[in-house]
Legacy VTK file of the C-alpha trace (Angstrom):
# vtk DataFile Version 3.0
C-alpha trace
ASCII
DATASET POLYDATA
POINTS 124 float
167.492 98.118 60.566
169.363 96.287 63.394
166.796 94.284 65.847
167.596 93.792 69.191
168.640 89.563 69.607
166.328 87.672 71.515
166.743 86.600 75.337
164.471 84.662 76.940
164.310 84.091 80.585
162.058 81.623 82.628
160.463 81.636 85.786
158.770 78.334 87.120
156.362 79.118 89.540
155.310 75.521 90.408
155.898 72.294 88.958
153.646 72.902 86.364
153.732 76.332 85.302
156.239 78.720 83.976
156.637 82.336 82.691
158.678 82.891 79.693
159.563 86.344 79.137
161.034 87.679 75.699
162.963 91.039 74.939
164.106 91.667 71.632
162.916 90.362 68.125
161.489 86.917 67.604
163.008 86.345 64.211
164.823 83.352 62.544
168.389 82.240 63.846
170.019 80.746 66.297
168.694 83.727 69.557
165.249 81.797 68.541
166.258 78.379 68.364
168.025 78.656 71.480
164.427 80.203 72.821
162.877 77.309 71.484
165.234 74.831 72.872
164.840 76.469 76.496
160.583 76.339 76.289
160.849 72.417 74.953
163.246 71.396 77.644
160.600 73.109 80.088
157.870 71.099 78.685
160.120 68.165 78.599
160.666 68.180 82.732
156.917 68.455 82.770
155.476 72.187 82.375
152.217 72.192 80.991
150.957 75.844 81.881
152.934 78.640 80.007
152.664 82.338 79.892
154.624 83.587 77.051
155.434 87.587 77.938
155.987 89.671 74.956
156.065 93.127 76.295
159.671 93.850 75.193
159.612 91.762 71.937
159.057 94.480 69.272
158.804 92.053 66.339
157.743 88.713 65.504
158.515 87.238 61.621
157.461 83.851 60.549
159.624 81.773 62.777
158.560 83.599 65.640
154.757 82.997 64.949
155.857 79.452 63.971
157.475 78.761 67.224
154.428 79.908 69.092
151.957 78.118 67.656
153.902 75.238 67.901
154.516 75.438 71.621
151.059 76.457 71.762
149.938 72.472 69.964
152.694 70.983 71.580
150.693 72.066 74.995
147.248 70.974 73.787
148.800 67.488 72.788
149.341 67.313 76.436
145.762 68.956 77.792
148.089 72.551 78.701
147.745 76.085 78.446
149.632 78.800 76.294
148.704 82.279 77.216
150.288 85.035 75.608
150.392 88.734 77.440
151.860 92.335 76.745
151.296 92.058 72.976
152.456 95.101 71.382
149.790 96.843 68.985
152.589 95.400 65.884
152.456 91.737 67.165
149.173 91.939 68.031
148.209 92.716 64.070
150.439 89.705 62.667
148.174 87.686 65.253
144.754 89.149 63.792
146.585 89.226 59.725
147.114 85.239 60.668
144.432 84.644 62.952
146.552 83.479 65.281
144.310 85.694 68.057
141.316 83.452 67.021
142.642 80.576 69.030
145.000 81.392 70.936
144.661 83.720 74.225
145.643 86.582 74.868
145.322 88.554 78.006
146.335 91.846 78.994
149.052 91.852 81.755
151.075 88.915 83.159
148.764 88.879 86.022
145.644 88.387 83.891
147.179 85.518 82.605
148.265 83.669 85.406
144.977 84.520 87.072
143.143 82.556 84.639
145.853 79.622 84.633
145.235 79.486 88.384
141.969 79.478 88.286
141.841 76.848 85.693
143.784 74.741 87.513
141.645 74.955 90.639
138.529 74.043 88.479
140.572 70.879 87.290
LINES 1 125
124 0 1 2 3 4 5 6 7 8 9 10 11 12 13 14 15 16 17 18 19 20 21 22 23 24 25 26 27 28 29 30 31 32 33 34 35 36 37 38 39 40 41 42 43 44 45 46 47 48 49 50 51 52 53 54 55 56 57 58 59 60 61 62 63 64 65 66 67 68 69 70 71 72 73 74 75 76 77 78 79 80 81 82 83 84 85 86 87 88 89 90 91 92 93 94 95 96 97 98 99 100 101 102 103 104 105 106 107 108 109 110 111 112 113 114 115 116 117 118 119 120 121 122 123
C-alpha cells in the first residue's frame, strides 16, 4: 500500500500558540523528521500552546505516536499545552490500544481546541 508523505504546515496565531496541521501518514522517515524538526524549531522561538490537527493524517505508526508524545513532554517541561483534534476513528484506536488518550487531550474540532487553549490562557 502506498501512503500519502507527510506535510505539515503551521499557523502561529500569537506569540505563543500555533496550529500544526498534518495530511498524509505519520510514519518513520525523513517527511516525519522534517515534521519534527519544523514543531521543535516552533517551540524553540518560544511556542508553548500547540494544536496538532490530524484530520487528513490517515495513519500514525510508532514514530508518529513517538513524536507526539514527545512534543507533548517537551511542552509540559515548559508548563504548555498539546491538544490534538480531528482524530480519525483509526488514530484514535492506536491512542486508546496505547493509552495515549488517557493523558493527552483530545478535542473534537480545531475550534474546540483552541477554545480551551484560550481560555486557559485567560485563567493564567
Amino acid at each position: 500500500m502506498c501512503r500519502m508523505l507527510l506535510t505539515t504546515n503551521i499557523e502561529k496565531l500569537k506569540a505563543e500558540t500555533a496550529v500544526v496541521t498534518f495530511a498524509g501518514a505519520m510514519t518513520l522517515g525523513t517527511s516525519l523528521k522534517m515534521a519534527d524538526a519544523q514543531v521543535q524549531s516552533a517551540i524553540a522561538e518560544g511556542v508553548t500552546s500547540l494544536v496538532f490537527d490530524l484530520s487528513d493524517v490517515d495513519y500514525v505508526d510508532s514514530a508518529g505516536l513517538g513524536m507526539i508524545v514527545y512534543t507533548y513532554g517537551t511542552l509540559s517541561e515548559k508548563k504548555g499545552n498539546l491538544r490534538l483534534c480531528g482524530v480519525s476513528a483509526r488514530v484514535m484506536d492506536l491512542l486508546k490500544m496505547t493509552k495515549t488518550d488517557t493523558f493527552m487531550t483530545i478535542d473534537g474540532s480545531r475550534a474546540d481546541s483552541l477554545t480551551a487553549l484560550m481560555k486557559g490562557t485567560a485563567e493564567a
